[in-house]
C-alpha positions, 0 to 999 in steps of 0.5 A: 500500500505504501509503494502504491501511495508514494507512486501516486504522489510522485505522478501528482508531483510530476503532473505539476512540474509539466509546464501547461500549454499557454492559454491563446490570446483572445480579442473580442469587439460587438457592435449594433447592428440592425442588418438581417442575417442572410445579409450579415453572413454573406458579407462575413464569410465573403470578407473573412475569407479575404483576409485568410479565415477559410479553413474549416469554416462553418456556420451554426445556427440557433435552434431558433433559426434567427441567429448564427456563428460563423467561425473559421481558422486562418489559412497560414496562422495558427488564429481562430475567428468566431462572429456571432451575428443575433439579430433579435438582439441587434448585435454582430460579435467577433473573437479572434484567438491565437497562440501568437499574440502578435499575429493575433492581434494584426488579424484582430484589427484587421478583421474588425475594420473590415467588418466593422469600419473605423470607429 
């Protein structure tokens, strides 16, 4: 029992000395807007794609049907883009996630002034 005790605590000790993955960077914008949906996920996807995020796209709707996320990943970065576009609510939302902080952000502010324009 003892050497069953201390080969447990020596496996706790070394899952504690691992260091963990870094947590990603992750920016997110909303904005108010009062555009359908249809309308708004034409425009997202067709843009998204300019600026590289066509890799796995995909569009989830609500189960309602008047909602929707479209998330993607970047072609060439390792950066995640979700837009939450909720029309009942009046709102377009944006993350974008990645392990580089630089590039993640770059594609940020890129994705939000193409999507959103100057503030």
């Amino acid at each position: 029992m003892r050497d069953l005790l201390q080969s447990v605590r020596k496996g706790l000790q070394a899952g504690l000395e691992e260091p963990a993955d870094p947590a990603p960077f992750t920016y997110v914008t909303a904005i108010h807007s009062d555009a359908g949906l249809t309308r708004s996920l034409a425009g997202i996807t067709l843009i998204s794609r300019e600026i590289g995020f066509d890799q796995d796209a995909e569009t989830t709707y609500a189960p309602d049907g008047k909602s929707a996320t479209f998330h993607a990943q970047h072609r060439e970065a390792c950066v995640g883009l979700a837009v939450d576009v909720c029309p009942p609510r009046q709102t377009v939302s944006l993350a974008i996630s990645g392990t580089d902080n630089d590039i993640t952000y770059r594609l940020f502010l890129e994705a939000d002034q193409r999507l959103f324009g100057p503030c």
